[in-house]
Structures are given as structure tokens and as C-alpha cells.
C-alpha positions in Angstrom: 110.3 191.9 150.7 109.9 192.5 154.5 113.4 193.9 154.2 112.1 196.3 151.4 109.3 197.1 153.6 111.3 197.9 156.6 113.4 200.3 154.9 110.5 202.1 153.1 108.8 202.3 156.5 112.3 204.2 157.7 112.6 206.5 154.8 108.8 207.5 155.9 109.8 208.2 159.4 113.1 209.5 159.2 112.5 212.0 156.3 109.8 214.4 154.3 110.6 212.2 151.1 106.9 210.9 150.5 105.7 207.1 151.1 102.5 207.5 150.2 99.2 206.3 148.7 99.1 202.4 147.3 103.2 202.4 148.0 102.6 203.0 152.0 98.9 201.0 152.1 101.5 197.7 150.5 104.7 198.8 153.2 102.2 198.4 155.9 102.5 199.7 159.8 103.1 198.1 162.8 105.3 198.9 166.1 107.5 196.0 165.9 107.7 196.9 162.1 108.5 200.9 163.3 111.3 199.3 165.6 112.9 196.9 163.3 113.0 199.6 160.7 115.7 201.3 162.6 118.3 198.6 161.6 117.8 201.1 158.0 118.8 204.3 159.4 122.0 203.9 157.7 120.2 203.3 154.5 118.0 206.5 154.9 121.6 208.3 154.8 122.5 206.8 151.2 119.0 209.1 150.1 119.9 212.2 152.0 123.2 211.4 151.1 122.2 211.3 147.1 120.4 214.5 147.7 123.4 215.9 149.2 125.7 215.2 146.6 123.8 215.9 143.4 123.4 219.6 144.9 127.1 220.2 145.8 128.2 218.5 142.2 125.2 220.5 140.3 126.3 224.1 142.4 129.8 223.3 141.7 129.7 222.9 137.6 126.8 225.5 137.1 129.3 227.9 139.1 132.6 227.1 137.9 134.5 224.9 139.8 137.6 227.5 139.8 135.9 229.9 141.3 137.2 230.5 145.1 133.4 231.0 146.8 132.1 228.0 144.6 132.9 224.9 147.3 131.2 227.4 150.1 128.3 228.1 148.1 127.6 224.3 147.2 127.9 223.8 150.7 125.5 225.9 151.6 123.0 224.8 149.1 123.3 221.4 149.9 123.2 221.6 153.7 119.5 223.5 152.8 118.7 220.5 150.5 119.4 218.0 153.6 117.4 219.8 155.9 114.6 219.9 153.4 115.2 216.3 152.9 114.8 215.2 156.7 113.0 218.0 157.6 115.7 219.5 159.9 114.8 215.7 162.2 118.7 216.0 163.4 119.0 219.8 164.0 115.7 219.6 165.9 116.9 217.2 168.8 120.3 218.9 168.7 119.0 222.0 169.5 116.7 220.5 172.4 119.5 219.0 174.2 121.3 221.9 173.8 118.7 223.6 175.8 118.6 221.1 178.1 122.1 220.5 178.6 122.7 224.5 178.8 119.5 225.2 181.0 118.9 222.7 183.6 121.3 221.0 186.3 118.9 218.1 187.7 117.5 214.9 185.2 114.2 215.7 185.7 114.9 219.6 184.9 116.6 218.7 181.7 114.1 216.0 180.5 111.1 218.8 180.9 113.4 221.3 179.1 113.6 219.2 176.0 110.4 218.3 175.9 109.4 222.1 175.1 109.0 223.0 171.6 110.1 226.0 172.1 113.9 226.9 170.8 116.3 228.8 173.2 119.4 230.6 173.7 121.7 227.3 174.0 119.4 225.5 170.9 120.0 228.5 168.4 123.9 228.6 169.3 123.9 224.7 168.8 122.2 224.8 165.5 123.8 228.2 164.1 127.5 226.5 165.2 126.6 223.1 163.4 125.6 224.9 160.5 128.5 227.0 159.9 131.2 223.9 160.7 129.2 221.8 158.5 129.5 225.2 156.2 133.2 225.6 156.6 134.1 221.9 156.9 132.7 221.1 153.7 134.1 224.2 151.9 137.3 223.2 153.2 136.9 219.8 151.4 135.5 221.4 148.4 138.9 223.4 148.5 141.2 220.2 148.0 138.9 219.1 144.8 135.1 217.9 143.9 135.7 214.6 144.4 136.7 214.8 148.0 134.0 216.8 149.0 131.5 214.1 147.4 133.0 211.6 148.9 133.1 213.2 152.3 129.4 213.9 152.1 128.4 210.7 151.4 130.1 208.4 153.4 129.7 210.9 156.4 125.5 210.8 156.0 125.9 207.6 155.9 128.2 206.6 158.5 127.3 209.4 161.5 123.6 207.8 161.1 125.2 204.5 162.4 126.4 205.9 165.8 122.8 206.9 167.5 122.2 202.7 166.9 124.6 202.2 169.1 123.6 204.4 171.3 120.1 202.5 171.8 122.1 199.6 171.8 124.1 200.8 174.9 122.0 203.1 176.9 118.5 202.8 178.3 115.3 204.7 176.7 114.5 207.5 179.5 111.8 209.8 177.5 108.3 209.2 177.5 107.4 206.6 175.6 103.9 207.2 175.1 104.9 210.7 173.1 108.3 210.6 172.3 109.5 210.5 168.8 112.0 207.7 169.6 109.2 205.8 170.8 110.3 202.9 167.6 113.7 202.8 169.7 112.8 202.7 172.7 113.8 199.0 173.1 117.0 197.9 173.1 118.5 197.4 169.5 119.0 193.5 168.9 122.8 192.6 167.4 121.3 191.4 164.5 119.4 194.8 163.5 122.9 196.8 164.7 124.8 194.3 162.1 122.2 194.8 159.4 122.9 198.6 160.1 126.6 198.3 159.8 126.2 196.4 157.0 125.2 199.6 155.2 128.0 201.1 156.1 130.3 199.1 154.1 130.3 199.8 150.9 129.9 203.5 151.3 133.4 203.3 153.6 135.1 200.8 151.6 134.1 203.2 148.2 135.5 206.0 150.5 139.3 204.6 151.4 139.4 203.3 147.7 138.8 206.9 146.8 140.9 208.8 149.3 142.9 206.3 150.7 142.7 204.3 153.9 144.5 207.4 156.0 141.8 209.2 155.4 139.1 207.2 155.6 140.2 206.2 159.0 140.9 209.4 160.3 137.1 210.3 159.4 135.7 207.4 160.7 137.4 208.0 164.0 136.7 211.4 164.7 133.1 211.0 163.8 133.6 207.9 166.3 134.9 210.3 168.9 132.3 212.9 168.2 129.5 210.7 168.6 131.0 209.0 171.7 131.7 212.4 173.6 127.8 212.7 172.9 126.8 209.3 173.7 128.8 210.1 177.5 127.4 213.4 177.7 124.0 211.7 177.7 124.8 209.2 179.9 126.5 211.3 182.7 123.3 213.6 182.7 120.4 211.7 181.5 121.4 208.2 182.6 119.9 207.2 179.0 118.7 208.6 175.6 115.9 210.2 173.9 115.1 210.9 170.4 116.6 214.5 170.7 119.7 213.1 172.4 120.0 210.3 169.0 120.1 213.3 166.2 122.3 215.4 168.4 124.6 212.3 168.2 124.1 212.3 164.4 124.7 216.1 164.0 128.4 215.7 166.2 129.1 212.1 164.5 128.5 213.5 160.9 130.5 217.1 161.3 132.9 215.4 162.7 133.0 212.6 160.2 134.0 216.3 158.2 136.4 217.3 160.1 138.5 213.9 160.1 138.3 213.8 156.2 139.8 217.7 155.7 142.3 217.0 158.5 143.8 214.1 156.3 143.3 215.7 153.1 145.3 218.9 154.7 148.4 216.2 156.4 148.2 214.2 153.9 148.0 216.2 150.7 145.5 214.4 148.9 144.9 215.4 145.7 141.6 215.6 143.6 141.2 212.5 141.8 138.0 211.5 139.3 134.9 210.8 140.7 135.0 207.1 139.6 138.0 206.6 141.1 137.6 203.7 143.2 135.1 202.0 141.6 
């Protein structure tokens, strides 16, 4: 039950799906609670993930699936639905290390840049650029059949939400800690939490390579590993560390680029639509 309670406590902090009332009074709060329910991050992604999927599949019969702009406009639709879902959490810290990355040249500079609310030049271009990829990515997918594009979407929430672990795992905590919004991760990630958090990751990927086949689960798995690590560098080369905007830019990268891997396989490798159960 203290598992049960863990993950609750995640799905409270890492989205606007409400945990409220008698519900949140029995899941209880504490900071060690707050830091161990990071090991369900992972988890969080099967909701937004659900979310996700039963818009794209909902757009896609009310609009006809043979229609050309269908797959784009479920894209869209669902996209919205995720950011309503998390309350744009991910987007948000992208587009603050954008800024800071883009604006300042010294740590200390680019630590005070991110901390502003404010949105600038290099955090619009960040967000507007995710957006469409995530846009065209999924369209893309869409193209080659419903069931790829479902697939995609959720094995890549859930999988892209296991990379910014690792980065907490790997780099030291350099935000305020007294403020920041990663102040639940600002200790180092134990092997047994970063397990627990892979461990939620298997069924979604083993589901995936069943449906799609293993070339293209591994070709998705490794450019969202590439994505996420290119971030995870970036962060240490100029921040010496992470903060909570540097963990959802790394699960903005890791999950377009969990995309991207998928529709270059199903593009090489001609994968065909198959049934939505397929797999199973």
C-alpha cells in the first residue's frame, strides 16, 4: 500500500489529474515520501499516456481514418490533451533552459535566467519546434496506420519519462533547493527507486516490439536514448548538474525522439498497420 501511495503522491505532483479530498488526506505527504515517489514517474506516463491515446484513437474514427489530414489532426488534439493533462510541467522547463542555454554564457547567468517566469525568444522557439515535431512526427506515424501511432504514443510517454531518472541519478542537484520544483529530486536517485522505475518500462516496451517488431522498438528506444543523453551532456557541460527545468527538457527531447526512431523504422522497414491487439 505504501507503493500505492507513492505513486498517487506522483500522479499529484507530476500532473493536474486531481488527488484530492479523503483520497490525498489517506496518500499522506512527506519529503522522503515526495522523493521516493519519483521511482513512479514512469508510471505517471501510462496516465498521460492513456489520455493520449484515447484522443488520437477517438479523433481518428470520429474523422475517418482514410482521410489524409486525419493522423495530423489527432495529433494535434492529443498533444492539447497531454498538456492539459500535466499542465504543460515538461514544455515549461524546456522552454526555461532554452532561455538559459540561448541567453546566458556563465553558470551563474544561466541559472538566474531560468529561474525567471518570464518566457523568451529562445523558450518560444523551443516549445513552438517541439510542438510541431511532436505534430509532424506523430502524423507521420498515423500515416503508416492507427495502430503504430498508438503504440508510438504510448510506449514513448512512457519510456522518455524514464531518462530525467537517470539524470538525477548521474548528475548533481544545482537549483535552489529551498524553491525549486525538483526540490523531491534533489538527492541522488537510489538503484533500487531507478529499477522500480525501469520496471515500468517493461511492459509498455516489450507490448511495443511484440506489436511492431523488435527493429523498431529498438530504433525508438535508442534515439529517445540519444535524445535524452545529448540533453543530459548539454546540462552537464554548462550547468555542472540539473534542475527541474533541465529534467522536462530531457523528457520533451527523450519522448520526440522516442517519435522519431519509431517512423524511421516504420519508413526502412515497411511496417505495415496491424490490429491494435496485436501483441497481446
Amino acid at each position: 500500500m505504501q507503493a500505492v501511495r507513492h505513486y498517487l503522491l506522483a500522479v499529484q505532483f507530476f500532473t493536474r489529474i486531481p488527488v484530492t479530498g479523503p483520497l490525498a488526506q489517506w496518500v499522506g505527504y512527506s519529503p522522503a515520501m515526495l522523493r521516493a515517489s519519483s521511482a513512479h514517474f514512469p508510471g505517471v506516463g501510462w496516465l498521460v499516456a492513456a489520455v493520449a491515446v484515447a484522443c488520437f484513437a477517438a479523433l481518428s474514427v470520429l474523422l475517418g481514418t482514410r482521410q489524409p489530414f486525419t493522423p495530423l489532426a489527432a495529433a494535434v488534439f492529443s498533444t492539447i490533451a497531454t498538456v492539459l493533462a500535466t499542465g504543460g510541467f515538461h514544455e515549461d522547463g524546456l522552454a526555461d533552459v532554452a532561455d538559459g542555454f540561448g541567453g546566458g554564457y556563465q553558470r551563474e547567468r544561466i541559472l538566474d535566467i531560468m529561474k525567471d517566469s518570464r518566457v523568451g525568444a529562445f523558450g518560444a522557439m523551443a516549445v513552438a519546434l517541439i510542438l510541431a515535431a511532436k505534430f509532424a512526427l506523430l502524423a507521420q506515424l498515423g500515416s503508416h496506420g492507427l495502430a503504430i501511432a498508438l503504440w508510438s504514443l504510448f510506449c514513448g510517454h512512457v519510456v522518455s519519462r524514464f531518462w530525467p531518472l537517470v539524470a538525477v541519478r548521474a548528475l548533481p542537484h544545482v537549483g535552489d533547493t529551498a524553491t525549486s520544483k525538483s526540490k523531491p529530486l534533489a538527492d541522488q536517485i537510489s538503484i533500487a527507486a531507478l529499477m522500480a522505475a525501469l520496471a515500468w518500462c517493461v511492459i509498455p516496451v516489450v507490448l511495443f516490439a511484440l506489436a511492431l517488431g523488435i527493429e523498431t522498438a529498438l530504433s525508438a528506444i535508442a534515439c529517445s536514448g540519444i535524445g535524452a543523453s545529448w540533453m543530459l551532456w548539454r546540462c552537464k557541460k554548462r550547468l555542472q548538474g540539473f534542475t527541474g527545468d533541465c529534467l522536462g527538457a530531457i523528457q520533451q527531447v527523450g519522448e520526440v525522439a522516442f517519435y522519431l526512431g519509431a517512423a524511421i523504422a516504420a519508413a526502412q522497414f515497411g511496417i505495415a498497420a496491424r490490429p491494435l491487439w496485436h501483441g497481446f
